[in-house]
N, CA and C atoms of all chains as a GROMACS GRO file, in nm:
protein
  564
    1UNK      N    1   0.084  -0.120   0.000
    1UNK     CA    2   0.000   0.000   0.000
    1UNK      C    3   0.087   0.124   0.000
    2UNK      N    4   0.038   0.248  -0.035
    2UNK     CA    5   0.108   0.364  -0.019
    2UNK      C    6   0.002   0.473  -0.014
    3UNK      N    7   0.098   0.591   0.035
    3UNK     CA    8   0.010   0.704   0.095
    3UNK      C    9  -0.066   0.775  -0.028
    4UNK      N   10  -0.130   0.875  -0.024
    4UNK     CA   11  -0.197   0.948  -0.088
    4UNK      C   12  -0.292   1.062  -0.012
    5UNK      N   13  -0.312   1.149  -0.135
    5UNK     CA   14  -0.408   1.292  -0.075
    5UNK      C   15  -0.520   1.275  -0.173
    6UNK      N   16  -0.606   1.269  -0.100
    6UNK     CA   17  -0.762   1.313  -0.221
    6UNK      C   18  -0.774   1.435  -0.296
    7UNK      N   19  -0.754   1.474  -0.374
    7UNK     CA   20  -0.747   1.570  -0.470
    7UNK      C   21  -0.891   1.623  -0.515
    8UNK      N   22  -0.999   1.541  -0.506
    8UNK     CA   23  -1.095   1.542  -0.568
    8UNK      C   24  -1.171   1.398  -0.593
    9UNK      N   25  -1.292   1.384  -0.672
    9UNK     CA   26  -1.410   1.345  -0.703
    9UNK      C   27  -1.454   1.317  -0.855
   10UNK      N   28  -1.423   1.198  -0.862
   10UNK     CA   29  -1.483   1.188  -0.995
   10UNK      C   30  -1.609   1.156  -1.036
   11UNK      N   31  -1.688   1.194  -1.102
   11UNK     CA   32  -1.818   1.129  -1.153
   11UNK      C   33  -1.894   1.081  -1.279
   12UNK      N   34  -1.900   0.955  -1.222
   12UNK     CA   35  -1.926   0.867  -1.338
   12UNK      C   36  -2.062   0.747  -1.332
   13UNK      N   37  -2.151   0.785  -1.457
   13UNK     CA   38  -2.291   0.756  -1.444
   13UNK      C   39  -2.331   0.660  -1.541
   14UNK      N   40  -2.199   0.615  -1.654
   14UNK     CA   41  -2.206   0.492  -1.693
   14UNK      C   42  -2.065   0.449  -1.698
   15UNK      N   43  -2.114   0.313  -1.608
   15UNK     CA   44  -1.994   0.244  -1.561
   15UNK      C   45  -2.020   0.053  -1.570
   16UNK      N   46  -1.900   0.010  -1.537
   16UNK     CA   47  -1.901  -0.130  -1.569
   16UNK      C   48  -1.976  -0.167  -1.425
   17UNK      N   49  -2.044  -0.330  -1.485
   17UNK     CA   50  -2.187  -0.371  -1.395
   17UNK      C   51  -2.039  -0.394  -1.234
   18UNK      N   52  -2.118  -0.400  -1.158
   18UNK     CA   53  -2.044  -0.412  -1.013
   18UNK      C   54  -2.002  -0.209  -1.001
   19UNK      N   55  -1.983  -0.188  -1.049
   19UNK     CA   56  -1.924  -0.015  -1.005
   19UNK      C   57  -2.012   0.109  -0.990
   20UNK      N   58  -2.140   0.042  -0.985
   20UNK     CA   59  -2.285   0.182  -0.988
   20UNK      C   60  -2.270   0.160  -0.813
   21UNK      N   61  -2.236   0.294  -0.781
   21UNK     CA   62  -2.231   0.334  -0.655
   21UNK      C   63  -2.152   0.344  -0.568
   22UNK      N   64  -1.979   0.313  -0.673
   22UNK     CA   65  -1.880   0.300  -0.619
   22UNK      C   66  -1.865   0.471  -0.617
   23UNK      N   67  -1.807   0.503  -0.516
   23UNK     CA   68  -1.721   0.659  -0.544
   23UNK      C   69  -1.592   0.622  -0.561
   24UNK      N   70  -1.526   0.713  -0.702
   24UNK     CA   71  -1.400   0.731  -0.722
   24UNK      C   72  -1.356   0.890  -0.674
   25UNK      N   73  -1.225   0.861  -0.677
   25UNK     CA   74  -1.166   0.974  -0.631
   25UNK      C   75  -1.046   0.991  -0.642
   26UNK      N   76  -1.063   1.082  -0.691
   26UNK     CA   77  -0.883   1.150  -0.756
   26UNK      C   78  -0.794   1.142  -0.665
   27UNK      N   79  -0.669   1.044  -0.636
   27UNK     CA   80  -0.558   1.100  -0.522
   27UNK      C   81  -0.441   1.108  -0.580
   28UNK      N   82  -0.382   1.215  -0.495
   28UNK     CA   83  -0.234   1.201  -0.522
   28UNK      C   84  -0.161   1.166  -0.462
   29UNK      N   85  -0.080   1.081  -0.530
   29UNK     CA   86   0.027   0.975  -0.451
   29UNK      C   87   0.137   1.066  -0.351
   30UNK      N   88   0.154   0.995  -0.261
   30UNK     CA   89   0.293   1.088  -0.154
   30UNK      C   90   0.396   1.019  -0.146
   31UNK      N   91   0.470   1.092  -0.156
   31UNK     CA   92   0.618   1.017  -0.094
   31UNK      C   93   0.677   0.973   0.042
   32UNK      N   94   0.736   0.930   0.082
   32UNK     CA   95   0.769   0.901   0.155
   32UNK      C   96   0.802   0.983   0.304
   33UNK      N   97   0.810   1.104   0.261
   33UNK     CA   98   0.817   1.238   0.335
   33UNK      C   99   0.702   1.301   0.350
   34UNK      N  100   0.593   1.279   0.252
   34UNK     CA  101   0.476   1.370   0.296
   34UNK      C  102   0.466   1.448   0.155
   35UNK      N  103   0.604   1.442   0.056
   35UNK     CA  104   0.548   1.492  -0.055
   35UNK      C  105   0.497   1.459  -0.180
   36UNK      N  106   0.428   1.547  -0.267
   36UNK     CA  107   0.366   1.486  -0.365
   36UNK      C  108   0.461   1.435  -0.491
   37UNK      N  109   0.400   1.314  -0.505
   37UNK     CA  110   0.506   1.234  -0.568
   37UNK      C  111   0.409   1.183  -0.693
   38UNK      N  112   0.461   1.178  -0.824
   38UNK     CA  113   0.408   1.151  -0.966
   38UNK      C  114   0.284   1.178  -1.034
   39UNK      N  115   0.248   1.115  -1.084
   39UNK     CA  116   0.077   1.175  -1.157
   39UNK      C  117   0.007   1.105  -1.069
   40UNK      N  118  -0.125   1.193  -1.035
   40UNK     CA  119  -0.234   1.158  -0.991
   40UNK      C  120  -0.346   1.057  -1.041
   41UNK      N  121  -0.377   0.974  -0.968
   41UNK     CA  122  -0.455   0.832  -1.024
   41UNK      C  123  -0.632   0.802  -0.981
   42UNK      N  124  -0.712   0.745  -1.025
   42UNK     CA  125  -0.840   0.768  -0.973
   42UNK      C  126  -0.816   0.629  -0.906
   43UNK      N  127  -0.949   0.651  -0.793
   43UNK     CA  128  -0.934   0.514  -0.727
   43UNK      C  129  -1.049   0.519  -0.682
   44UNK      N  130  -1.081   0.340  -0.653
   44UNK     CA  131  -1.220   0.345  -0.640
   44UNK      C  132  -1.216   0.364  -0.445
   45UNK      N  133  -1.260   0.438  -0.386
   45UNK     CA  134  -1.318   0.439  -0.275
   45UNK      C  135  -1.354   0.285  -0.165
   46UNK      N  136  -1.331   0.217  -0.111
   46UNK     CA  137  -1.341   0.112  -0.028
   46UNK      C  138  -1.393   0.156   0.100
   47UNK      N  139  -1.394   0.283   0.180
   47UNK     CA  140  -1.439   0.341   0.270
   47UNK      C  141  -1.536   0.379   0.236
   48UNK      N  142  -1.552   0.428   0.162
   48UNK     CA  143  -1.713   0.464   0.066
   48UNK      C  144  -1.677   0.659   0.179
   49UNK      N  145  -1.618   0.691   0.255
   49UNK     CA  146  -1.622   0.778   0.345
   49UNK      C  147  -1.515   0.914   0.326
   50UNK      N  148  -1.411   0.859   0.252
   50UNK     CA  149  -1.323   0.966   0.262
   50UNK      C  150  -1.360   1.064   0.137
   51UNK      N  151  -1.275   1.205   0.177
   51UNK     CA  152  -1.311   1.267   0.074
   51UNK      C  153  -1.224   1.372   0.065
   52UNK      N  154  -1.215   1.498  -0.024
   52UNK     CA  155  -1.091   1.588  -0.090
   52UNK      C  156  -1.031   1.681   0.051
   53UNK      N  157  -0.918   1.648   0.024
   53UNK     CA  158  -0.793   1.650   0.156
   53UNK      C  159  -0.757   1.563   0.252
   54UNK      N  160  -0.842   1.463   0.238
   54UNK     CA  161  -0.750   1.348   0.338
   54UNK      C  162  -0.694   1.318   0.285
   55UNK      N  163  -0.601   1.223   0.360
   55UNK     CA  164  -0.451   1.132   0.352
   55UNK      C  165  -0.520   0.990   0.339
   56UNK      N  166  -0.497   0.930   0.246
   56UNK     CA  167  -0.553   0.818   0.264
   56UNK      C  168  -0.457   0.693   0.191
   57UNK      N  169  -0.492   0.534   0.241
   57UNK     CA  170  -0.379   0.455   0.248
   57UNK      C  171  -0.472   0.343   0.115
   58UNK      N  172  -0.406   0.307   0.028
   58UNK     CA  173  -0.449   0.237  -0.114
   58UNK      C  174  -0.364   0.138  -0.157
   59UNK      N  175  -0.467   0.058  -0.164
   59UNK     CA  176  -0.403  -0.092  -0.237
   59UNK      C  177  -0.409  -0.072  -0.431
   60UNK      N  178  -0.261  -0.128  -0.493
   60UNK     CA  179  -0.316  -0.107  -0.612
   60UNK      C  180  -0.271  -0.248  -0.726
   61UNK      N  181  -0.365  -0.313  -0.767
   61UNK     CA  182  -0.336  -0.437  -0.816
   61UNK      C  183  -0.458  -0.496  -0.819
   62UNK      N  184  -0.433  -0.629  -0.823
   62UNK     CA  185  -0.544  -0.691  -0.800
   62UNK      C  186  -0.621  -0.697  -0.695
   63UNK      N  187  -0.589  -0.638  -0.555
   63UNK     CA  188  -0.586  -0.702  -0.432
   63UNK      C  189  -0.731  -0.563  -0.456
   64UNK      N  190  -0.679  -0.412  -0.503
   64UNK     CA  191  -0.781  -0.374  -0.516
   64UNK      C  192  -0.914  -0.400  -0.567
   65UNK      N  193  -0.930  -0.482  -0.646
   65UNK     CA  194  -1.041  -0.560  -0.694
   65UNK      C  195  -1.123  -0.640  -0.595
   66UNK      N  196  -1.041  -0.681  -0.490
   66UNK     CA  197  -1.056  -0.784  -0.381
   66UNK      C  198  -1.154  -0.686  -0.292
   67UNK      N  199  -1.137  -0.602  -0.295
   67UNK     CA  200  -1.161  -0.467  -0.163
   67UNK      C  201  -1.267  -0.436  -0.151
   68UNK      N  202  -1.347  -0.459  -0.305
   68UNK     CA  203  -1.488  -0.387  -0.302
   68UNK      C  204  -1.618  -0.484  -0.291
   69UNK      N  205  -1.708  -0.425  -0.238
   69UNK     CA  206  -1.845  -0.512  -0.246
   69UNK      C  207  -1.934  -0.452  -0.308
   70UNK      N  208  -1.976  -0.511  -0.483
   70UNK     CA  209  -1.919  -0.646  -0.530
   70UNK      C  210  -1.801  -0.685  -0.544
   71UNK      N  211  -1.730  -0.833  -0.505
   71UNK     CA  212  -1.652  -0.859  -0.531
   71UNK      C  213  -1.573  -0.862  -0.618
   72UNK      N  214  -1.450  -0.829  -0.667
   72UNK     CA  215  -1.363  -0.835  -0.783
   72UNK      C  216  -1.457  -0.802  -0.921
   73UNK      N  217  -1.407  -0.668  -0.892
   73UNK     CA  218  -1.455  -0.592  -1.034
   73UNK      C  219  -1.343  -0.457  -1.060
   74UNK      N  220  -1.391  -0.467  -1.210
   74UNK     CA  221  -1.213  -0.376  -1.247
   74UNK      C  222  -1.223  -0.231  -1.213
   75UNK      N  223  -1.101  -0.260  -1.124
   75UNK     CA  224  -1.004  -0.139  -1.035
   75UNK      C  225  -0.904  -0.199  -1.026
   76UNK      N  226  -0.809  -0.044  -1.034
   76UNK     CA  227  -0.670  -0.120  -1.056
   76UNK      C  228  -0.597  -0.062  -0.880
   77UNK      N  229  -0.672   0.061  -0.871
   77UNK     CA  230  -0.652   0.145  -0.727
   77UNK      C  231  -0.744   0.135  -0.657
   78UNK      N  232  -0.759   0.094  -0.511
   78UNK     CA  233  -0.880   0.122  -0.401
   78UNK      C  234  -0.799   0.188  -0.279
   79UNK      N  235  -0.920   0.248  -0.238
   79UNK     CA  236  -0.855   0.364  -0.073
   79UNK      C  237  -0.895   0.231   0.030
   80UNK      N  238  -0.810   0.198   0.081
   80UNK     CA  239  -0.827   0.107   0.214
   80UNK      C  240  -0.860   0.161   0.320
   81UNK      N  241  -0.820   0.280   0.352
   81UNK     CA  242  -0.826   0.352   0.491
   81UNK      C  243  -0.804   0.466   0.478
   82UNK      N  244  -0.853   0.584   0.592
   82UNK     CA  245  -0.848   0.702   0.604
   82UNK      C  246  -0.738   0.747   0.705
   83UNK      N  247  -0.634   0.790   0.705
   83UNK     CA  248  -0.521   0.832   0.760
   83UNK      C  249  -0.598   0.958   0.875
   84UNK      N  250  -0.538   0.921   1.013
   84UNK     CA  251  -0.580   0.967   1.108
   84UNK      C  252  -0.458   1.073   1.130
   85UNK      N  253  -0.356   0.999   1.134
   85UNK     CA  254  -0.180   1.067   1.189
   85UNK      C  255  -0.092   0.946   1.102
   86UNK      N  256   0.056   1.016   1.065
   86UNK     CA  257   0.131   0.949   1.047
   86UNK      C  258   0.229   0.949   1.140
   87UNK      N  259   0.333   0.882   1.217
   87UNK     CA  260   0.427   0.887   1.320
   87UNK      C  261   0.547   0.857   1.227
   88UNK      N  262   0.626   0.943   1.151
   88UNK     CA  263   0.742   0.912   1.097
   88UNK      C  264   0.816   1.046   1.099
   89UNK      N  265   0.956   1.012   1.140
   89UNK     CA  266   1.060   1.154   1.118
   89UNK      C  267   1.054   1.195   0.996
   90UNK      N  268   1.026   1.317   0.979
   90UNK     CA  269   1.049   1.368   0.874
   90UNK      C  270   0.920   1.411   0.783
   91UNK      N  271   0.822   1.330   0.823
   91UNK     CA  272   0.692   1.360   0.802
   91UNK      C  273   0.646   1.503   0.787
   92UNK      N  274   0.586   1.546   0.623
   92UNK     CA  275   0.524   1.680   0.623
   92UNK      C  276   0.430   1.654   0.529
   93UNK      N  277   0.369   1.538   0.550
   93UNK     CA  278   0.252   1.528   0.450
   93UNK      C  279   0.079   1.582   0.527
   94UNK      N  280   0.122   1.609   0.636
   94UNK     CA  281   0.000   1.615   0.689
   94UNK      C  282  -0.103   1.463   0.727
   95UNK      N  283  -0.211   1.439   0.768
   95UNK     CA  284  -0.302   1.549   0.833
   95UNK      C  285  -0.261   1.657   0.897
   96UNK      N  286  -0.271   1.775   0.917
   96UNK     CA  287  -0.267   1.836   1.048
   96UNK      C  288  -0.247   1.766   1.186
   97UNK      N  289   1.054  -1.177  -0.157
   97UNK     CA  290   1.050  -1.055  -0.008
   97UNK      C  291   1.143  -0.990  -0.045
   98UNK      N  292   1.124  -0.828   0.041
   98UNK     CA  293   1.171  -0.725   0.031
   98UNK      C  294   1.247  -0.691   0.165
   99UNK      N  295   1.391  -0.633   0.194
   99UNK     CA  296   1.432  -0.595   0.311
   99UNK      C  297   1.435  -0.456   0.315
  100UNK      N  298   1.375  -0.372   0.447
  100UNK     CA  299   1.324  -0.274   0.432
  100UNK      C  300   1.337  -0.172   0.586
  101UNK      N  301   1.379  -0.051   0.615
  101UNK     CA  302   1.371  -0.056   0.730
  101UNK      C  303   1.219   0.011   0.788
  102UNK      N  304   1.159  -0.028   0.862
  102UNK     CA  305   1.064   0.044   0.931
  102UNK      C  306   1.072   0.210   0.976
  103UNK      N  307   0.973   0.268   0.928
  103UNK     CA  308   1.007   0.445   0.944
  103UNK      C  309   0.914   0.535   0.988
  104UNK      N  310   0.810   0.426   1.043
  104UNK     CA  311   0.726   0.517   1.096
  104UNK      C  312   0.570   0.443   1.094
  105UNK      N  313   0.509   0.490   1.198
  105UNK     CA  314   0.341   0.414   1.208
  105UNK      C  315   0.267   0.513   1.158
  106UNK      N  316   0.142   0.433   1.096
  106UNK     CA  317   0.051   0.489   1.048
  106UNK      C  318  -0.104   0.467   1.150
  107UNK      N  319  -0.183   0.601   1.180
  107UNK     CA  320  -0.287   0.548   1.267
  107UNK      C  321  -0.410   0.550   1.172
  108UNK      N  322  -0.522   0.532   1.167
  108UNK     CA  323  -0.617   0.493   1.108
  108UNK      C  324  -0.741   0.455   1.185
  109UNK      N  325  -0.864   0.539   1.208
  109UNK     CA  326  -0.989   0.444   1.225
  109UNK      C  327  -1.099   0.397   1.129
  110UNK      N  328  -1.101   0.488   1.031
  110UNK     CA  329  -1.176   0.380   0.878
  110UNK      C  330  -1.105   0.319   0.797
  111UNK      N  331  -1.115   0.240   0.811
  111UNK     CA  332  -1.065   0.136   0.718
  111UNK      C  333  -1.113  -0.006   0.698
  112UNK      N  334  -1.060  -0.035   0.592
  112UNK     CA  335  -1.167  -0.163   0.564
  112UNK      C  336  -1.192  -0.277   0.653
  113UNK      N  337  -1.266  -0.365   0.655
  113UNK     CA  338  -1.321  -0.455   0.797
  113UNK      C  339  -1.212  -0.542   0.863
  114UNK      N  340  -1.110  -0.584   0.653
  114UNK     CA  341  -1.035  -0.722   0.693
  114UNK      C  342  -0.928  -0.635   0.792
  115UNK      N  343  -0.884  -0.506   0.773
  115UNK     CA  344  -0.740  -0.423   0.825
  115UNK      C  345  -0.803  -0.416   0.938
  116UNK      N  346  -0.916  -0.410   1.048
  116UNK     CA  347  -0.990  -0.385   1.174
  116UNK      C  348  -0.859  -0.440   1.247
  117UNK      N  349  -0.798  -0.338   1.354
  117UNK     CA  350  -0.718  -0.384   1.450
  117UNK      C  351  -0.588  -0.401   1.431
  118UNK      N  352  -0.556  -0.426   1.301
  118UNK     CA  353  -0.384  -0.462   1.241
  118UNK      C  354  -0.302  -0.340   1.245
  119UNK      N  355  -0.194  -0.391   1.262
  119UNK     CA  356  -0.101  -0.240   1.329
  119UNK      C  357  -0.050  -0.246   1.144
  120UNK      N  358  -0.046  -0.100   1.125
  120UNK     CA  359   0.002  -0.042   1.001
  120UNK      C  360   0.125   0.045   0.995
  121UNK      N  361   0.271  -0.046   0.985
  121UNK     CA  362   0.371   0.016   0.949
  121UNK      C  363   0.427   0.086   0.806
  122UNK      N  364   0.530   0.224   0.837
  122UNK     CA  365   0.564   0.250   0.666
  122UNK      C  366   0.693   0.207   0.667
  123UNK      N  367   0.747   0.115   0.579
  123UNK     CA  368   0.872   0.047   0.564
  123UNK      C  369   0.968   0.091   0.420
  124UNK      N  370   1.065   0.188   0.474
  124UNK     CA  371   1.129   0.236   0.382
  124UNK      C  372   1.213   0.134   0.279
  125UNK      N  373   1.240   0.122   0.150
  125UNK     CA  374   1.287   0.018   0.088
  125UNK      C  375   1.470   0.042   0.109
  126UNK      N  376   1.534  -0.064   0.075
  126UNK     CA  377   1.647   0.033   0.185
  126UNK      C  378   1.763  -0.058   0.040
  127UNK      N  379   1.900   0.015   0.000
  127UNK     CA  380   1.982  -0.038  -0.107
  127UNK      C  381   2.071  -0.151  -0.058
  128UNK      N  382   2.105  -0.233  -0.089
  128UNK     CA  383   2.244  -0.365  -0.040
  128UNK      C  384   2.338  -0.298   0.071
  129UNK      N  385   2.360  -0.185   0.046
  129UNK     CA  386   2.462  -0.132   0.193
  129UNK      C  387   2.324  -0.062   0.275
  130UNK      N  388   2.268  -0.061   0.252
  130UNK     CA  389   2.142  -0.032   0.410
  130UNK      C  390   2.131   0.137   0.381
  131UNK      N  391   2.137   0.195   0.242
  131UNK     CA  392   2.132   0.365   0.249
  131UNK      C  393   1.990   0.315   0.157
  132UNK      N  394   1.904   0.442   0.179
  132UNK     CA  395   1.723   0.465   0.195
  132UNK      C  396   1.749   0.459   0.032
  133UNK      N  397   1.601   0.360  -0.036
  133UNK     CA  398   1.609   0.405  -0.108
  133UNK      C  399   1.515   0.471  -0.170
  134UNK      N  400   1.449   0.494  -0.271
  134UNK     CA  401   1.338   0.589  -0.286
  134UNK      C  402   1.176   0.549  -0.263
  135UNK      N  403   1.184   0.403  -0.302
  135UNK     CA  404   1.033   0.382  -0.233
  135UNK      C  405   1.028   0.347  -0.103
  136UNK      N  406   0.870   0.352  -0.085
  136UNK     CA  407   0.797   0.274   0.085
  136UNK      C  408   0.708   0.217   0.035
  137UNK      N  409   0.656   0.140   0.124
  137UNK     CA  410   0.556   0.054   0.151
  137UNK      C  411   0.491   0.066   0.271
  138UNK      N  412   0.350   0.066   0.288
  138UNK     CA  413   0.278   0.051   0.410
  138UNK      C  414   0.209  -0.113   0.415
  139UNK      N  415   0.225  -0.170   0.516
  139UNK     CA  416   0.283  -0.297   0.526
  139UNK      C  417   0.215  -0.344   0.652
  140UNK      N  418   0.123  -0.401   0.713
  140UNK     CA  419   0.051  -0.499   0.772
  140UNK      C  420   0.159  -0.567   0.878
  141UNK      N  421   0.217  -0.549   0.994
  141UNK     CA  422   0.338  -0.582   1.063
  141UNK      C  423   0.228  -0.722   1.148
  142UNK      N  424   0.293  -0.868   1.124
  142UNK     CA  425   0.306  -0.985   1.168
  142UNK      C  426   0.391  -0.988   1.296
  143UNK      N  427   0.524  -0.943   1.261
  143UNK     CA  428   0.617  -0.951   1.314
  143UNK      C  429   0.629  -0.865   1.482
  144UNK      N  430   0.618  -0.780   1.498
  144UNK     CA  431   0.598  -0.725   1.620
  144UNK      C  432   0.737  -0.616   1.596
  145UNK      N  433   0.710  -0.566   1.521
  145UNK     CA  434   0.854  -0.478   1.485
  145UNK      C  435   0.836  -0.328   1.474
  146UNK      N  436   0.928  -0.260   1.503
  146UNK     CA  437   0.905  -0.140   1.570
  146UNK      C  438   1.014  -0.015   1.462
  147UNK      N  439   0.973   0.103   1.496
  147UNK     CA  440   1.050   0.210   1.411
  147UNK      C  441   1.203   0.225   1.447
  148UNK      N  442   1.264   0.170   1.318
  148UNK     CA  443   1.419   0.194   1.308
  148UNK      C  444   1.464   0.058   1.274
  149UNK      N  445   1.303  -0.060   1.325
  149UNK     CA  446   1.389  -0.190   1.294
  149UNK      C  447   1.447  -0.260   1.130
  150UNK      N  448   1.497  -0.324   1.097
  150UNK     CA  449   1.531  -0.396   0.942
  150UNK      C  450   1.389  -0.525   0.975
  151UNK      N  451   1.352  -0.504   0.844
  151UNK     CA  452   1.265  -0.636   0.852
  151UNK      C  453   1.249  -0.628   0.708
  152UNK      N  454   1.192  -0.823   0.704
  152UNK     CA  455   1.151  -0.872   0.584
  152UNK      C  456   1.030  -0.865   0.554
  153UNK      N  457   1.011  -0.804   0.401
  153UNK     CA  458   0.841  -0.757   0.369
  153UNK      C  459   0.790  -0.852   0.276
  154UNK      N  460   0.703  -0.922   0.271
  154UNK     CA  461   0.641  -0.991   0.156
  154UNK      C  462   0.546  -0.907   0.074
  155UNK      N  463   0.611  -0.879   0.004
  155UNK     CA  464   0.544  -0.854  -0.144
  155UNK      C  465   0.413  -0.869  -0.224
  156UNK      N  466   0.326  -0.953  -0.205
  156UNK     CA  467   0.244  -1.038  -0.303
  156UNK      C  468   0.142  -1.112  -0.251
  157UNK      N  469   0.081  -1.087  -0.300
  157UNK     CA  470  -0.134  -1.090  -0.245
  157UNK      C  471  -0.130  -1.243  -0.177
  158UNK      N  472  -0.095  -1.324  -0.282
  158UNK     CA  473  -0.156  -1.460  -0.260
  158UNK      C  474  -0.064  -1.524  -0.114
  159UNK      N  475   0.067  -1.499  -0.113
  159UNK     CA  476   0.131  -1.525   0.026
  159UNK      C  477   0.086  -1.442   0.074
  160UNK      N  478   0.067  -1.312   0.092
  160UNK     CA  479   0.025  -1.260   0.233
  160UNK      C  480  -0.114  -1.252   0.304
  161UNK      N  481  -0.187  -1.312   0.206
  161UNK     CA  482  -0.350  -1.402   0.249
  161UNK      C  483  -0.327  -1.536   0.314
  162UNK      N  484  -0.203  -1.583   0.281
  162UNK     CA  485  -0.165  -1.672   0.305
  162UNK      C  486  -0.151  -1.712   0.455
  163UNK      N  487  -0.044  -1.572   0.510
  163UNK     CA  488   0.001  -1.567   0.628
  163UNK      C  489  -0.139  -1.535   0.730
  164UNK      N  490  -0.185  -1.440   0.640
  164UNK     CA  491  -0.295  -1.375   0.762
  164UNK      C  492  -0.398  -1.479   0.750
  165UNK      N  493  -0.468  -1.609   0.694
  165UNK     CA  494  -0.525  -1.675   0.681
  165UNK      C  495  -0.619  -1.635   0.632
  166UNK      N  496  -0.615  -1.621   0.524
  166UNK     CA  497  -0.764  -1.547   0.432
  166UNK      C  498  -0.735  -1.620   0.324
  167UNK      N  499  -0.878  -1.570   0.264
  167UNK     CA  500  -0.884  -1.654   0.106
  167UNK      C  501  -0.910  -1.516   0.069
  168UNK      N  502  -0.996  -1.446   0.033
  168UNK     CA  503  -1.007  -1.351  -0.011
  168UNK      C  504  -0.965  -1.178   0.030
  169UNK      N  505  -0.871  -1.137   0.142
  169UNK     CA  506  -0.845  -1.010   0.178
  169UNK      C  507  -0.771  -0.981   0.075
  170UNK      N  508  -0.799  -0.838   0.139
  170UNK     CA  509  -0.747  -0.730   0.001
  170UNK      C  510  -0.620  -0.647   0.044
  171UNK      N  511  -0.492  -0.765   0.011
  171UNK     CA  512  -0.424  -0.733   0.104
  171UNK      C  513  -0.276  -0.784   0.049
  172UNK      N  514  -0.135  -0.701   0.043
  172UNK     CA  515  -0.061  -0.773  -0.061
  172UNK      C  516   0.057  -0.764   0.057
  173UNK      N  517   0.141  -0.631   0.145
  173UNK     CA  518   0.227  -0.624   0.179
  173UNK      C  519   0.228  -0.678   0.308
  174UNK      N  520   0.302  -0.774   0.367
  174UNK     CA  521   0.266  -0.802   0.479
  174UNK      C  522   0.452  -0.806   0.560
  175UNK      N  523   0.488  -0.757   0.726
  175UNK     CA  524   0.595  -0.775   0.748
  175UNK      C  525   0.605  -0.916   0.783
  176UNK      N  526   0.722  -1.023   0.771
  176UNK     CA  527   0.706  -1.125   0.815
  176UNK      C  528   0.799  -1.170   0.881
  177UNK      N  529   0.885  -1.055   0.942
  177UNK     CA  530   1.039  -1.094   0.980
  177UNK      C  531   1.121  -1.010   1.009
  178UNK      N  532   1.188  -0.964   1.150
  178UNK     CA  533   1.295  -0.893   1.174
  178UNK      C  534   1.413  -0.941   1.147
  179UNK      N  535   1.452  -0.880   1.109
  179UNK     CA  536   1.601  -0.899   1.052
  179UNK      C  537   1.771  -0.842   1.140
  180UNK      N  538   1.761  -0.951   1.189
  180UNK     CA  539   1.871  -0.938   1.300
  180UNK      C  540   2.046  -0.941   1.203
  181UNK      N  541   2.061  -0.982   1.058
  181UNK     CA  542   2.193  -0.978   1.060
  181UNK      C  543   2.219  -0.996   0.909
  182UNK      N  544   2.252  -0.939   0.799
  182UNK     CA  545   2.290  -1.001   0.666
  182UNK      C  546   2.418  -0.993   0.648
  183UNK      N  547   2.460  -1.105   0.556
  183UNK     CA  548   2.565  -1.127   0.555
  183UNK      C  549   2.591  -1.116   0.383
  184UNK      N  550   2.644  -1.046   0.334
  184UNK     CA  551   2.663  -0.996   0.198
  184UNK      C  552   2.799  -1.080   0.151
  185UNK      N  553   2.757  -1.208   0.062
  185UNK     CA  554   2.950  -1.271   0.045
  185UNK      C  555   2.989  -1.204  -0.070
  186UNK      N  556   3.111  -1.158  -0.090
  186UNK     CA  557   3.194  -1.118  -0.246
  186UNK      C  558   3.224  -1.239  -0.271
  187UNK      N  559   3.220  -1.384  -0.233
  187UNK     CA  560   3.276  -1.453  -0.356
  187UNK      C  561   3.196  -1.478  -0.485
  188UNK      N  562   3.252  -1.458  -0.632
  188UNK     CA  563   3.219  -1.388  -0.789
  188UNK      C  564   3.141  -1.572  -0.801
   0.00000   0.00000   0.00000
């Protein structure tokens, strides 16, 4: 898994069967420090909860496919979790 | 598997059902002489391993469902091992 910032919200109203009601959402990947690191990727939501400015933690592969209910349907990125705090030196990615 | 040093915890209260309770480390990927290298991984700690330690990361969905006993979690990096000592040989 690796970090990320929600950037935003995508919306999409025809989609493949299993994905009506998934929320996607734009994140951008972080580095290891807290900064923003390469192009930004959509991902399908697994919290169904987070949203633009959290930190949030994403599986990306197959395992994301695994994540959602319905089961295994195509995503290549899912948000696993919503980042509360990170505890690392050097850390400036935020949350607050 | 990947050898990696541990660099820091991650806290979390939403998250998905199978992650409920699992301690979530970020494990820096680290070069043959032990200097950082540019990726991390956030990584599912088995092991009981703590910030600053060397440990071994498994990589790959189907072993690390493996370890945690699942058939289906959605779940690839898992720690599975502190790493107390490598021994690097030069013989060619």
């Amino acid at each position: 898994m690796l970090l990320g910032k929600v950037i935003g919200t995508v919306v999409s109203t025809q989609v493949y069967e299993g994905l009506q009601g998934v929320p996607m959402l734009w994140v951008q990947p972080l580095a290891k420090d807290g900064a923003e690191k390469g192009a930004p990727i959509v991902c399908a939501d697994g919290t169904r909860m987070a949203g633009p400015g959290e930190r949030v933690y994403y599986e990306g592969g197959r395992e994301a496919a695994l994540l959602l209910d319905p089961w295994f349907v195509p995503v290549d990125h899912a948000i696993v979790g919503i980042v509360d705090g990170v505890e690392a030196p050097g850390w400036k990615g935020g949350p607050a | 598997m990947i050898i990696g040093k541990v660099i820091g915890n991650i806290h979390s209260t939403i998250r998905h059902p199978f992650y409920g309770g699992r301690k979530l480390l970020m494990v820096e990927k680290i070069e043959t002489d032990g200097a950082p290298a540019s990726g991390y991984l956030v990584a599912i700690d088995r092991a009981g391993a703590g910030a600053g330690e060397t440990v071994l990361v498994l990589d790959e969905g189907n072993g690390a469902r493996q370890v945690l006993e699942s058939k289906d979690g959605p779940v690839r990096s898992v720690i599975v091992g502190i790493v107390d000592e490598i021994n690097e040989s030069k013989t060619p």
